[in-house]
MIDOKE-987511 format. One record per residue (C-alpha): x, y, z; residue in one letter. Coordinates in nm, 2 decimals. Each point is the difference from the previous one (the first is absolute). Last residue first. Example, Ala and Ser with C-alpha at 12.3 -4.5 7.8 and 13.67 -1.06 7.14 Angstrom:
2
(rec (1.37, -0.11, 0.71), S),
(rec (-0.14, -0.34, 0.07), A),
***
This chain:
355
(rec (3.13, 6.29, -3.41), X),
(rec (0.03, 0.12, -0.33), X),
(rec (-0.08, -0.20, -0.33), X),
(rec (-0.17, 0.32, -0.14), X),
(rec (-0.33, -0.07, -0.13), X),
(rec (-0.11, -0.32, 0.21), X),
(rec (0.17, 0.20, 0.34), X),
(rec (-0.26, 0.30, -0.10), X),
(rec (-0.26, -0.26, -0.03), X),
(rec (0.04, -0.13, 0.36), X),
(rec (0.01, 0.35, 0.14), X),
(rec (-0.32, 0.06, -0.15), X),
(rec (-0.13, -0.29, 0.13), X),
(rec (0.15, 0.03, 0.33), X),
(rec (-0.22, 0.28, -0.01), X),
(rec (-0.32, -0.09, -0.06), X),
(rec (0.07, -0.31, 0.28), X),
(rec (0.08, 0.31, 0.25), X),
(rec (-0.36, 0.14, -0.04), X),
(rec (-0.17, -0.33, 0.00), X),
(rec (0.18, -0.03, 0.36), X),
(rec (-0.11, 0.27, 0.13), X),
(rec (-0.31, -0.15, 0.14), X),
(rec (0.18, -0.29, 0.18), X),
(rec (0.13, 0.26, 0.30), X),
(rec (-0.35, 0.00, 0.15), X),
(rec (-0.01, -0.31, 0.10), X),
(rec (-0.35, -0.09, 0.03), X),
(rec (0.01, -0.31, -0.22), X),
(rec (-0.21, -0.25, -0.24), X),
(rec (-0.23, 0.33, -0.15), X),
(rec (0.06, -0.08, -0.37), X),
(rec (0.29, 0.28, -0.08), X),
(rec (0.15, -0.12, 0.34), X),
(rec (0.08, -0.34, -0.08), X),
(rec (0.09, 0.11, -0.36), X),
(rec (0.23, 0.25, 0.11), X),
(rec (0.21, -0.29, 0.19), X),
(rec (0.00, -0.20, -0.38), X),
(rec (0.10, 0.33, -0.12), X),
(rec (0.27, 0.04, 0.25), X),
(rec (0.18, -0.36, -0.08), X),
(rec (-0.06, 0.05, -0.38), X),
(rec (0.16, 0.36, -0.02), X),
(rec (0.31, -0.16, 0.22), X),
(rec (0.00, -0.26, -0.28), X),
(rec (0.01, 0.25, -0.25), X),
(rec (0.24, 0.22, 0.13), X),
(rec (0.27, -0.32, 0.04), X),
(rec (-0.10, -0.14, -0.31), X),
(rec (0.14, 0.36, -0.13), X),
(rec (0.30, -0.03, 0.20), X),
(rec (0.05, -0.37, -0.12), X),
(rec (-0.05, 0.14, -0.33), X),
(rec (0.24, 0.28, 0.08), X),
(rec (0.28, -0.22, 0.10), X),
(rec (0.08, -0.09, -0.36), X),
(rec (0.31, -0.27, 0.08), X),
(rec (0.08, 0.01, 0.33), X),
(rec (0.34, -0.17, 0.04), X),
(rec (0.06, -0.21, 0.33), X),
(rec (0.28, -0.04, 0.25), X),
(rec (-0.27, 0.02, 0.25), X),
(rec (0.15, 0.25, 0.23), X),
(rec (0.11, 0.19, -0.31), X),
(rec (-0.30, -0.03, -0.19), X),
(rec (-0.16, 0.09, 0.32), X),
(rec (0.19, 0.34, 0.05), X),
(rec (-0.01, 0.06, -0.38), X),
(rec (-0.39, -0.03, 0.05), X),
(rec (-0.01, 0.26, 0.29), X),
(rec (0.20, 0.26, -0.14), X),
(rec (-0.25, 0.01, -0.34), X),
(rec (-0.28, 0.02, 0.29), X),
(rec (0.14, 0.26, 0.15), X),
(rec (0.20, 0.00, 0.33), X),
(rec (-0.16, 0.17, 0.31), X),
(rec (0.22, 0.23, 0.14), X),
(rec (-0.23, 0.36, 0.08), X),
(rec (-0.35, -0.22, 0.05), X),
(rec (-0.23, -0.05, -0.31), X),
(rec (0.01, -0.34, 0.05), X),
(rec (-0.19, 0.01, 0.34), X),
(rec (-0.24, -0.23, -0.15), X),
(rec (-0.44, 0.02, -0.06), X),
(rec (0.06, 0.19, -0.34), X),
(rec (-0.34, 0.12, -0.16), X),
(rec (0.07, 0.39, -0.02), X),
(rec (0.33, -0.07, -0.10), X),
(rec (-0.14, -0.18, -0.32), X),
(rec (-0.16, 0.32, -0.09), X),
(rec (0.24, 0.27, 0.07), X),
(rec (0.21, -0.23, -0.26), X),
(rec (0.33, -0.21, 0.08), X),
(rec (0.30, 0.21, -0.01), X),
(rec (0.05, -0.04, 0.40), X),
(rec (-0.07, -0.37, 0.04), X),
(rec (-0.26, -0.23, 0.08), X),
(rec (0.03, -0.33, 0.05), X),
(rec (-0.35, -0.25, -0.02), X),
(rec (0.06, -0.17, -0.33), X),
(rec (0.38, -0.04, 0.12), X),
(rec (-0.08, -0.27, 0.24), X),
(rec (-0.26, -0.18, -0.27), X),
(rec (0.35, 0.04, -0.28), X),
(rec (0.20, -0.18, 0.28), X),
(rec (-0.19, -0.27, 0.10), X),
(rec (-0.10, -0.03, -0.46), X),
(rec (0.45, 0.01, 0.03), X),
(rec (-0.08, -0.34, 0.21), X),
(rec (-0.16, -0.20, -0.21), X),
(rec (-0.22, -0.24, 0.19), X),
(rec (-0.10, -0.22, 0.27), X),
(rec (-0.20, 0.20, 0.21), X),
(rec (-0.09, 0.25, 0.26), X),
(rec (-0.33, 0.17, 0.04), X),
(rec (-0.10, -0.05, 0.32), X),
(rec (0.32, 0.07, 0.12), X),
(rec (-0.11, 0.38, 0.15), X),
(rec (0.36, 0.03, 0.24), X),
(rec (0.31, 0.04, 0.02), X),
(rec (0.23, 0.04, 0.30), X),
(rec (0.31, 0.09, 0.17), X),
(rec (0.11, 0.28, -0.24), X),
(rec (0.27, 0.22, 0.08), X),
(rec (0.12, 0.33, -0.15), X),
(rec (-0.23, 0.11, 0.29), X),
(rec (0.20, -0.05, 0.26), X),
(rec (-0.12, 0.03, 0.34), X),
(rec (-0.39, -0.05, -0.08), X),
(rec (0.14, -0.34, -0.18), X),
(rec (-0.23, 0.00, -0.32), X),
(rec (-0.31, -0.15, -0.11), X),
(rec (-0.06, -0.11, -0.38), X),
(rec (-0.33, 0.03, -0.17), X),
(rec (-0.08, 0.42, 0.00), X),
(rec (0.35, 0.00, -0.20), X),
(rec (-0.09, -0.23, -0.25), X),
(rec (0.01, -0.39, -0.13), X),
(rec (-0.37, -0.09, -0.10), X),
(rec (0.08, -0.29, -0.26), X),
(rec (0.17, -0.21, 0.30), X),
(rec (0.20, -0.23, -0.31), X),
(rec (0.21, -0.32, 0.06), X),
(rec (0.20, -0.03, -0.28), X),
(rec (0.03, -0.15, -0.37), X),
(rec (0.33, 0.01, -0.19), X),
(rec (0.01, 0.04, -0.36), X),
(rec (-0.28, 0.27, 0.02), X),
(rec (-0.31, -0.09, -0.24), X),
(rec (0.00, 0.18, -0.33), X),
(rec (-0.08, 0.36, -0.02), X),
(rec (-0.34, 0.10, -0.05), X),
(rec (-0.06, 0.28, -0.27), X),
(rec (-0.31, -0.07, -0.18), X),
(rec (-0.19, -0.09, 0.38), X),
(rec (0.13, 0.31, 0.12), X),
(rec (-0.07, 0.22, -0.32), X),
(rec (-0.37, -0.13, 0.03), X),
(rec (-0.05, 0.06, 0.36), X),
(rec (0.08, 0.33, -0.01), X),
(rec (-0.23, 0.11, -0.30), X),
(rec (-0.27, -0.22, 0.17), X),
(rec (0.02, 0.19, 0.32), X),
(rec (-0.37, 0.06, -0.02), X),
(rec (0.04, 0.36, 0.18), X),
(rec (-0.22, 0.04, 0.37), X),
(rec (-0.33, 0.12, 0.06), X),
(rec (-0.25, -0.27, -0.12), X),
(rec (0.16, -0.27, 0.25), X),
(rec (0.31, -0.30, -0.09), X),
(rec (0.01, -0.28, 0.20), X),
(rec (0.01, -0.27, -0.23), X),
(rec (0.16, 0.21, -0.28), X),
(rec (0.29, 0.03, 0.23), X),
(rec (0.02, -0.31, 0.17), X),
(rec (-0.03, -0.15, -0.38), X),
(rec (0.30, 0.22, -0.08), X),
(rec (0.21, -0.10, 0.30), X),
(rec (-0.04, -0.39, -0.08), X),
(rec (0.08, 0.08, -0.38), X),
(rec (0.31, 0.19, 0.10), X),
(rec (0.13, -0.26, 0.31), X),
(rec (-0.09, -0.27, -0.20), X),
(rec (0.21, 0.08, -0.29), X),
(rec (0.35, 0.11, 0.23), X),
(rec (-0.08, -0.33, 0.20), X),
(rec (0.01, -0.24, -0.28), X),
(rec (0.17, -0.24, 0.20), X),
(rec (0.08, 0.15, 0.34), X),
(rec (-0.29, -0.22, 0.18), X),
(rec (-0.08, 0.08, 0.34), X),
(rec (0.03, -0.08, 0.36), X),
(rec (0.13, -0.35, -0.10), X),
(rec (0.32, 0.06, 0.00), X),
(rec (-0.04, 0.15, 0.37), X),
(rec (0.17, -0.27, 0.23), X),
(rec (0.28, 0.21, 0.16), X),
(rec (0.23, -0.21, -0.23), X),
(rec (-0.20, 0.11, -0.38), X),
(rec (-0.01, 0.35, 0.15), X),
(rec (0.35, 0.02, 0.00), X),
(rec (0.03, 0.36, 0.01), X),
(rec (0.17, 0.23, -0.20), X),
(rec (-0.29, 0.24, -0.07), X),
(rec (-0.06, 0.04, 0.36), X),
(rec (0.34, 0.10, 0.07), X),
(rec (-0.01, 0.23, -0.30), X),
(rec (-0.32, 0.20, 0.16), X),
(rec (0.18, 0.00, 0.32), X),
(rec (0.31, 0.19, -0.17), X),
(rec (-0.21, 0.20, -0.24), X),
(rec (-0.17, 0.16, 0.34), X),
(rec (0.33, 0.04, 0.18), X),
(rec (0.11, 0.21, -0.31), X),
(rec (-0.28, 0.22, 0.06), X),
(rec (0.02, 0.01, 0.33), X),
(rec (0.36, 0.13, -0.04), X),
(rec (-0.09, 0.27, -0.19), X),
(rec (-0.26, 0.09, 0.21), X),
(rec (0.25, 0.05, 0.26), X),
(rec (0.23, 0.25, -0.20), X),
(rec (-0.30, 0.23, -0.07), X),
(rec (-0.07, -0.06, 0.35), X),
(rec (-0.31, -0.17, 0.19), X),
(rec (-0.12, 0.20, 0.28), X),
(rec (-0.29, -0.18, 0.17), X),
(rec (-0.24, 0.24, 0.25), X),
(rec (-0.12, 0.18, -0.28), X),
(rec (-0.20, -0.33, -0.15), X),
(rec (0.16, -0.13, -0.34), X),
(rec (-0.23, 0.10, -0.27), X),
(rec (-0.18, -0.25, -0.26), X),
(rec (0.11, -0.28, 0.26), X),
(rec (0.28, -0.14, 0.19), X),
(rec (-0.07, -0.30, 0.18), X),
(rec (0.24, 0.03, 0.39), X),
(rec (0.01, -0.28, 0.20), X),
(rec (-0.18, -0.26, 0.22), X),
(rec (-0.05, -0.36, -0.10), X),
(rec (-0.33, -0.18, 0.08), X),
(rec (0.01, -0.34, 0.00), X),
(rec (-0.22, -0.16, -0.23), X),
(rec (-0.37, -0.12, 0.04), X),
(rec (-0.26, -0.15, -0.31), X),
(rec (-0.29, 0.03, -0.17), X),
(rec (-0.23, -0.19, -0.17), X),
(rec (-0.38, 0.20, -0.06), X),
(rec (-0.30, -0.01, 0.20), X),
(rec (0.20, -0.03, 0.31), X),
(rec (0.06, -0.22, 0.29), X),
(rec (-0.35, -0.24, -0.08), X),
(rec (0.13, 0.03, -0.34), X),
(rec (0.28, -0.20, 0.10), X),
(rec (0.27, 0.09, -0.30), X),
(rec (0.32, 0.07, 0.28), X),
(rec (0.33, 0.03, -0.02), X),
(rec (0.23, 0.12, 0.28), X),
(rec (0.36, 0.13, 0.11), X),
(rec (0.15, 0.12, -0.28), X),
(rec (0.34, 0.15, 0.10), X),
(rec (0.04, 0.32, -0.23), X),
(rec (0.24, -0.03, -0.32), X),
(rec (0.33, 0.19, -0.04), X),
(rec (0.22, -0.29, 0.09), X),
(rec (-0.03, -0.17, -0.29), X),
(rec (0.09, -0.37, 0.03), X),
(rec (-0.16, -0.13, 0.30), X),
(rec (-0.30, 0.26, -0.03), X),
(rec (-0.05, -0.06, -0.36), X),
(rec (-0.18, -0.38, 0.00), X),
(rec (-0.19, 0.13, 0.30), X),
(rec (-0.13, 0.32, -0.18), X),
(rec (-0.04, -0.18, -0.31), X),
(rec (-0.27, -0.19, 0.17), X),
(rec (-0.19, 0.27, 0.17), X),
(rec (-0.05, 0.16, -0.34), X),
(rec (-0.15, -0.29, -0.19), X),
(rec (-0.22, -0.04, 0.33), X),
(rec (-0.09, 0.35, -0.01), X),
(rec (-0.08, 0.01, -0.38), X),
(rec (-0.12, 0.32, -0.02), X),
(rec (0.01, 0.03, -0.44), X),
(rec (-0.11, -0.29, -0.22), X),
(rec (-0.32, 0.09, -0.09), X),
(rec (0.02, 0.39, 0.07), X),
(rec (-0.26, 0.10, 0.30), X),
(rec (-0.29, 0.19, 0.02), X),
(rec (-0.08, 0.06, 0.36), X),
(rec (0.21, 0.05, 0.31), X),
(rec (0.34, -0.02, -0.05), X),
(rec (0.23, -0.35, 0.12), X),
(rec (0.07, -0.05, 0.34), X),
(rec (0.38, 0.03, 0.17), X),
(rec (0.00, 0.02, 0.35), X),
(rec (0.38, 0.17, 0.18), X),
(rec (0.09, -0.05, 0.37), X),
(rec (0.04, 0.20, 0.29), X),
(rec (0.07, -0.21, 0.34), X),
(rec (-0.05, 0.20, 0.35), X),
(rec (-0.35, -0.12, 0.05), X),
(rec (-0.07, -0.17, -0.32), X),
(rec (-0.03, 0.33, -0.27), X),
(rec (-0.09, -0.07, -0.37), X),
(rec (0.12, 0.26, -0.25), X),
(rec (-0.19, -0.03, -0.30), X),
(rec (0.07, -0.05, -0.40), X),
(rec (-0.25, -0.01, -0.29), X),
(rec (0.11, -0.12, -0.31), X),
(rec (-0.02, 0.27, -0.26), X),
(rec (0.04, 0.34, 0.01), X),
(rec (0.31, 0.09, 0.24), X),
(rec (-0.05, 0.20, 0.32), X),
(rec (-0.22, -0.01, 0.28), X),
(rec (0.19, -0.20, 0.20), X),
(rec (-0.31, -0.10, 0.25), X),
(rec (-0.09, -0.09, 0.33), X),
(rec (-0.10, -0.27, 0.17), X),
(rec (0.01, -0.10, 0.39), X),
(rec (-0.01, -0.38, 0.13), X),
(rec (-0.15, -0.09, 0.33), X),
(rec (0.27, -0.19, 0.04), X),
(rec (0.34, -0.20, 0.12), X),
(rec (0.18, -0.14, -0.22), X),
(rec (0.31, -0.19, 0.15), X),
(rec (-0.01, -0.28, -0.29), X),
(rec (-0.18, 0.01, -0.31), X),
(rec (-0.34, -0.16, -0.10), X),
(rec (-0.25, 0.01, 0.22), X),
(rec (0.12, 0.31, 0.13), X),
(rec (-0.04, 0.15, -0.37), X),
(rec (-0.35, -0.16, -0.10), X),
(rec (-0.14, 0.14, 0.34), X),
(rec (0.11, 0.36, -0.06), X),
(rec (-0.07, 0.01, -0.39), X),
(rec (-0.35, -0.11, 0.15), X),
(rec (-0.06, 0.28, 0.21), X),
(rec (0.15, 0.26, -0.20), X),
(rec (-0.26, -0.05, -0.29), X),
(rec (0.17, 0.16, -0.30), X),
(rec (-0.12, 0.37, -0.11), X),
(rec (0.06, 0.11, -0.38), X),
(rec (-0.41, 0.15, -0.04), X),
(rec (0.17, 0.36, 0.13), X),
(rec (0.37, 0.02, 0.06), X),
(rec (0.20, -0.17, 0.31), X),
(rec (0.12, 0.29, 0.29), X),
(rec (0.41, 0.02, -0.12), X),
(rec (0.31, -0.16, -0.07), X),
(rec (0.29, 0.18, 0.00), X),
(rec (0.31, -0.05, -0.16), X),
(rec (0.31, 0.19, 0.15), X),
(rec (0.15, 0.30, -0.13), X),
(rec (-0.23, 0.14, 0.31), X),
(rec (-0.17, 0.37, -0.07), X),
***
């Protein structure tokens, strides 16, 4: 087994025309040379990513999900955008390379990045990558670092200010999520209304110092250097990345960790390597960034709890696809299974303020 990301044969009903990804890309970026090849990263759960092959160049398409989709969600050209502005600035971003809406091309806008090779650790690291007790430690604090850096950007001088609007942003974010949820939600899965309610009666008040947000920062979204893996050299997933608060970043990031005293349950749903011998918790994970940040967290486990939630909202809204017949992948029909528990793990955080 490679450490490396593979992409594989394209799934069923998620096929793109070869022939005119081939002719769109020599007409427009130097030394390509076709007939193009496709195949597929077949991981993540929302936007749909592809390996593209131009004689001996690999590069990376971007497409939104076939069928339903959230209003304001798959943006490409929102995407594409803050790629550029980032690039110069953050070093951690992909090239992009190419934007296109011409539904001759595609039915959908897309667009083309470099692609950057490295090693995206996952629900269990593959046998042929040892990664230490000590190691993971080190990852760990890597992963605060980059997640700081971002944090203490100056979006407004990398031309971002108006990727989003910080005012109200704690409010919008809970209401927003809540309608998602009760938009989406199918027969077989809790109302959430218990949840929602002691979020919306406990919002804190806007942070004091707004930041540029990615909203999907985890493990199985940063690459690392394949000779060191205490070292990140990329991130990716930015479609959902905003102007915003930035301990709501951190509280998403920490929705998704799973540690050893967690329940049988929730480790039955974790998609990260956090259960690996090293791994800091999620209590040594916030001093790390208050720390880095010079912040202090006030009531961490509502953004924890947000953090649940909103991860419940992003896989119902998935399950919701599936539920009604919109996809074939297969891996969608568990979801309603893992939104009953984050839930219940939701609730327990509600009765004990413990994250």
């Amino acid at each position: 087994m490679t450490s490396l990301d593979q992409a594989r044969a394209v799934r069923p009903g998620e096929s793109l025309d070869a022939r005119k990804i081939s002719t769109y890309l020599m007409a427009n970026l130097p030394d390509m040379v076709g007939p193009a090849t496709v195949r597929q990263f077949h991981s993540g759960f929302s936007n749909l990513t592809y390996l593209i092959g131009m004689g001996d160049t690999e590069l990376v398409l971007r497409r939104p999900p076939f069928g339903r989709k959230a209003k304001t969600a798959h943006d490409m050209g929102r995407e594409y955008r803050l790629l550029s502005a980032l690039k110069p600035v953050f070093p951690f971003v992909p090239e992009p390379l190419a934007y296109c809406e011409d539904p001759a091309v595609m039915d959908v806008p897309f667009y083309v990045m470099e692609r950057m090779r490295g090693v995206i650790l996952r629900k269990e690291p593959p046998e042929s990558l040892v990664l230490g007790a000590s190691e993971a430690g080190r990852l760990c604090r890597r992963w605060v670092d980059v997640l700081g850096d971002l944090h203490g950007l100056d979006y407004r001088g990398c031309g971002l200010a108006d990727l989003g609007n910080p005012d109200g942003y704690v409010a919008r974010q809970v209401h927003g999520w809540s309608k998602r949820y009760r938009d989406a939600r199918t027969d077989d899965v809790p109302d959430f209304e218990k949840v929602m309610a002691w979020l919306s009666a406990g919002m804190p008040p806007d942070f004091a110092k707004p930041a540029l947000v990615h909203n999907d920062y985890k493990f199985d979204n940063v690459i690392l250097d394949p000779a060191d893996l205490t070292r990140i050299i990329g991130v990716l997933d930015w479609e959902m990345a905003t102007i915003g608060d930035p301990i709501m970043d951190l509280g998403a990031s920490l929705g998704y960790w799973v540690e050893p005293d967690d329940s049988d349950e929730l480790k039955l749903i974790r998609t990260l390597p956090t259960l690996c011998p090293g791994m800091l918790s999620r209590r040594q994970i916030v001093a790390l960034y208050e720390k880095k940040s010079g912040s202090v967290i006030e009531n961490f486990a509502w953004y924890y709890c947000f953090g649940l939630f909103r991860l419940a909202v992003i896989a119902q809204q998935i399950y919701y696809r599936f539920y009604h017949g919109q996809t074939t992948d297969k891996r969608f029909g568990m979801l309603g299974f893992a939104v009953g528990i984050l839930e219940k793990t939701a609730v327990r955080v509600m009765e004990t303020g413990e994250f």
